[in-house]
C-alpha positions as CSV (number, residue, x, y, z in Angstrom):
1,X,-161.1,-131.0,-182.0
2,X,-159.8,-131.7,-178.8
3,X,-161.1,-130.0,-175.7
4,X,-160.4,-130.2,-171.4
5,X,-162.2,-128.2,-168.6
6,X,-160.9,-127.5,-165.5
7,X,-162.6,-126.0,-162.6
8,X,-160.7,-124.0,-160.0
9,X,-162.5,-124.0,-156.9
10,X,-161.8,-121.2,-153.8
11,X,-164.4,-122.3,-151.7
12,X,-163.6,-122.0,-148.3
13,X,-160.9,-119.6,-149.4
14,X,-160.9,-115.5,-148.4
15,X,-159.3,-113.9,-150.9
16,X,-160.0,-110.6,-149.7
17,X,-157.8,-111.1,-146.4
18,X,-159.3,-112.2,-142.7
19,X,-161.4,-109.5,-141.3
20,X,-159.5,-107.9,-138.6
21,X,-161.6,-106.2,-135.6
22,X,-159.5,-104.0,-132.9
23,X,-161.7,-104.9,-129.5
24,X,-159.0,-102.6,-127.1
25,X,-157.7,-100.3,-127.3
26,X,-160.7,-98.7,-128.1
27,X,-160.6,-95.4,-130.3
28,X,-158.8,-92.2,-128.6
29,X,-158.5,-94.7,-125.5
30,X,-156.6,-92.3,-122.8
31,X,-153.9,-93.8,-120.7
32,X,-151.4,-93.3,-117.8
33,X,-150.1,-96.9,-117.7
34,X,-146.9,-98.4,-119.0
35,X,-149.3,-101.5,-120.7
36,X,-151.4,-101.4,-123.2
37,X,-154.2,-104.0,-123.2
38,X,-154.6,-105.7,-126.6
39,X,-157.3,-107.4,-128.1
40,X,-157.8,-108.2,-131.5
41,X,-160.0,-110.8,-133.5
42,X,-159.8,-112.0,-136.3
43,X,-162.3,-113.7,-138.9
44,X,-162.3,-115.9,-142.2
45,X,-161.1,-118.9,-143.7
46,X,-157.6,-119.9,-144.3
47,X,-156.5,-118.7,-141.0
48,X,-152.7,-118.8,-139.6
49,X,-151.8,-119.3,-136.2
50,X,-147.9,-119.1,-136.5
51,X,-146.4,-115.6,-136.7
52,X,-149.5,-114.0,-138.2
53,X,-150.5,-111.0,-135.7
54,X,-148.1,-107.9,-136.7
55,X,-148.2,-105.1,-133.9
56,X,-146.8,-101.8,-134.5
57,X,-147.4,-98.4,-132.9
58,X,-146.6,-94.8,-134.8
59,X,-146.3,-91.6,-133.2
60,X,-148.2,-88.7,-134.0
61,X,-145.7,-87.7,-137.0
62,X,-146.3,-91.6,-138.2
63,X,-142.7,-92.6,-137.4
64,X,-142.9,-96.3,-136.2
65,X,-141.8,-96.1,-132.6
66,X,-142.5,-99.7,-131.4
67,X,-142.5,-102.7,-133.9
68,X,-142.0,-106.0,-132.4
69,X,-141.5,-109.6,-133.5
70,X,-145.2,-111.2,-135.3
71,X,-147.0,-112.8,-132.4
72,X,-149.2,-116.4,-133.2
73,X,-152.7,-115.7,-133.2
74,X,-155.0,-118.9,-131.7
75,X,-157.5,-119.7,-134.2
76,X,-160.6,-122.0,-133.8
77,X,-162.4,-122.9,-137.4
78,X,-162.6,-119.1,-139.2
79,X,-162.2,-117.4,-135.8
80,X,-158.6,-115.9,-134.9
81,X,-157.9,-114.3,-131.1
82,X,-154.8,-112.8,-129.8
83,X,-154.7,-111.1,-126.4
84,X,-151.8,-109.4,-125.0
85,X,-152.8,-107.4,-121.7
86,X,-148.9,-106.2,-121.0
87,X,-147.9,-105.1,-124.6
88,X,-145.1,-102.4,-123.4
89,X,-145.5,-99.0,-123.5
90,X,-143.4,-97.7,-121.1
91,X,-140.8,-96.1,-123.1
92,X,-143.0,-93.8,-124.8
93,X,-143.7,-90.1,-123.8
94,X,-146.6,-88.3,-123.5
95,X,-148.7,-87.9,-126.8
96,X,-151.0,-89.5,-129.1
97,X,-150.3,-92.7,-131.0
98,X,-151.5,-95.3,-133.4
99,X,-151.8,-99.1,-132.9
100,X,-151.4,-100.6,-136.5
101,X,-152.6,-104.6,-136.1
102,X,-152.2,-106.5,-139.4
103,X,-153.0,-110.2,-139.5
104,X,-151.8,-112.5,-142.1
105,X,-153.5,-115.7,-143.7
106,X,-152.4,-119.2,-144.9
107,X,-152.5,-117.3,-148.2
108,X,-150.2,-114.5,-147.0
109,X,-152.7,-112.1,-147.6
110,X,-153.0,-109.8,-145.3
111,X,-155.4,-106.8,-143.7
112,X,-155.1,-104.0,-141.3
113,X,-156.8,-102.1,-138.7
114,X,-156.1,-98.9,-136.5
115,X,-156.9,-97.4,-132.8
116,X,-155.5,-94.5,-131.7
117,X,-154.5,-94.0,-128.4
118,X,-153.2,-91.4,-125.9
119,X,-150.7,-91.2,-123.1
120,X,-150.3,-89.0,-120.4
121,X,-148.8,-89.5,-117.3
122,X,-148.3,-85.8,-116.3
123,X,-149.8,-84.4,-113.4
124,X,-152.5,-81.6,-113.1
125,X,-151.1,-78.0,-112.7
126,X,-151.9,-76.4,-108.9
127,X,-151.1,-73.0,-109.0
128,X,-152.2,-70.4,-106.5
129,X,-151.7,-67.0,-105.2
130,X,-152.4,-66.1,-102.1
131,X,-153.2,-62.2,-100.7
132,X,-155.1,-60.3,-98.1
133,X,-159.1,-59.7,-98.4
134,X,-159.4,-56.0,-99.4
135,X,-162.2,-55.7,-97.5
136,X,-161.9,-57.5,-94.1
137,X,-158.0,-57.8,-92.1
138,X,-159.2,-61.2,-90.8
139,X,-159.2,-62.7,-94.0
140,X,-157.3,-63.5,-97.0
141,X,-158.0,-64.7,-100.6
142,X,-156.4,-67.8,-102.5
143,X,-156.4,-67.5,-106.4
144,X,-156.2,-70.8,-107.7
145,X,-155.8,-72.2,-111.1
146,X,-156.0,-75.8,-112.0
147,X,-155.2,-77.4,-115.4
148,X,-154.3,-79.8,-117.6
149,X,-154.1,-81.0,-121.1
150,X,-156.6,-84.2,-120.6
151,X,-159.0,-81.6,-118.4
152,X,-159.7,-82.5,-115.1
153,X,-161.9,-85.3,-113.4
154,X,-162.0,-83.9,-109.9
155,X,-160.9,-81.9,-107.3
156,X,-160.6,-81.6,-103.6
157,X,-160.8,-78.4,-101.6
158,X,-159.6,-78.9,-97.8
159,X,-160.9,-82.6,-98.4
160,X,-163.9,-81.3,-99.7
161,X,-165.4,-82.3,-103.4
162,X,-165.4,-79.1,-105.9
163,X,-168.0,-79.2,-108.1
164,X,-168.4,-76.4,-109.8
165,X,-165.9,-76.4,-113.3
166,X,-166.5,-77.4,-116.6
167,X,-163.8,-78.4,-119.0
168,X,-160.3,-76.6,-119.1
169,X,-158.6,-74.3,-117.0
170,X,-160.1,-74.1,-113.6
171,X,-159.8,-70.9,-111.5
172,X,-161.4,-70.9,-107.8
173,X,-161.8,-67.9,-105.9
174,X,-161.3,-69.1,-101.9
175,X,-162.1,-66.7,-98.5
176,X,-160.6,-68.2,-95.4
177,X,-160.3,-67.0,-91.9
178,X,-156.5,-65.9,-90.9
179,X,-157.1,-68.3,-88.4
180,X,-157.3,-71.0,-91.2
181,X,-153.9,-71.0,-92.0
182,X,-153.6,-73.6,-94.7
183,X,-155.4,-74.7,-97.8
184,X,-154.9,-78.6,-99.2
185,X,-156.3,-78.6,-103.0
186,X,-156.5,-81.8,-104.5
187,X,-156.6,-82.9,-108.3
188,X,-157.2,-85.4,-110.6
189,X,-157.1,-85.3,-114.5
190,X,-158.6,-87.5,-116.9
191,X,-155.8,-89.8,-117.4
192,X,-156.4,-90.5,-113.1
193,X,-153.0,-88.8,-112.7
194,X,-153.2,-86.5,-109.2
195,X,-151.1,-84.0,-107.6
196,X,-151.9,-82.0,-104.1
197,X,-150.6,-78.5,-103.5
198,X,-151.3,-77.0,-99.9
199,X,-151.1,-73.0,-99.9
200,X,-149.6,-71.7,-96.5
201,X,-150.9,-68.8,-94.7
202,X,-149.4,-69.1,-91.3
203,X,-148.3,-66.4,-89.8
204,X,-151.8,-64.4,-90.3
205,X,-152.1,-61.7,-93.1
206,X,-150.3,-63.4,-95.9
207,X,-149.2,-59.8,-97.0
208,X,-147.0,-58.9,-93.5
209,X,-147.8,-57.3,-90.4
């Protein structure tokens, strides 16, 4: 009888796909800017510089919303890098989003990571209402109430830090002189957008003569 053996050797091969690992964004990253820093590396053998690095970002219904050309990925023995520190964002609205980076092999075989990611570039509410002190005619009251969907990182009464808030909604309850005629309140939310509101009392009581 006649007989053969062949042996099919892999080594050095990855069937299984590179191992992809997402270094930024980082998970539920929060962002006000029109870029989004990218940093991806990639590990294993049979790695493909040339078109390999697939990008694509999906809105919070999973509709694809940006899906660009595949970018070339520099690889170094079984290491892979691509960085892209102005991948643009700009276009997209408020919300939360998914980064989808799939890399491809020699073998066209391919993995895929995720980040999430969330923009806003809305400003904190300042609202305010301001009426006489029931209880002394040279004063008067501000109601204040600060929010916004991130929570707030600071705020600034008259220049003045404000400490004392947790997360949400802030309210502060401010006395003033009549003489004091104006208020400046300054906020920042966790995305580092700001807005300043300054509530006018000139004139005296706030309520009339």
């Amino acid at each position: 009888s006649n007989s053969d053996s062949k042996t099919f050797d892999a080594s050095g091969g990855n069937p299984s796909g590179p191992t992809v690992t997402i270094n930024s964004p980082t998970s539920s990253l929060l962002t006000n800017s029109g870029d989004l820093n990218i940093d991806v590396t990639a590990s294993g053998n049979n790695l493909k510089s040339t078109s390999s690095v697939k990008l694509q970002v999906l809105d919070s219904t999973g509709a694809i919303v940006k899906d660009p050309a595949p970018f070339n990925l520099s690889v170094s023995g079984t290491t892979g890098t691509f960085k892209k520190a102005d991948f643009d964002i700009s276009a997209l609205t408020d919300g939360t989003y998914t980064l989808k980076v799939t890399i491809k092999n020699k073998l066209n075989i391919s993995n895929t990571k995720e980040s999430t990611f969330k923009i806003d570039r809305s400003k904190p509410s300042i609202t305010g209402t301001i009426v006489p002190s029931l209880t002394d005619e040279d004063k008067f009251t501000i109601d204040i109430t600060i929010s916004d969907p991130s929570g707030i990182a600071s705020i600034k009464l008259a220049g003045v830090p404000y400490t004392d808030f947790t997360a949400g909604d802030v309210s502060v309850h401010i006395v003033k002189d009549i003489s004091e005629t104006s208020i400046v309140v300054d906020a920042t939310d966790s995305a580092s957008n700001s807005d300043s509101k300054t509530f006018d009392a000139s004139g005296g009581n706030p309520s009339g003569p």
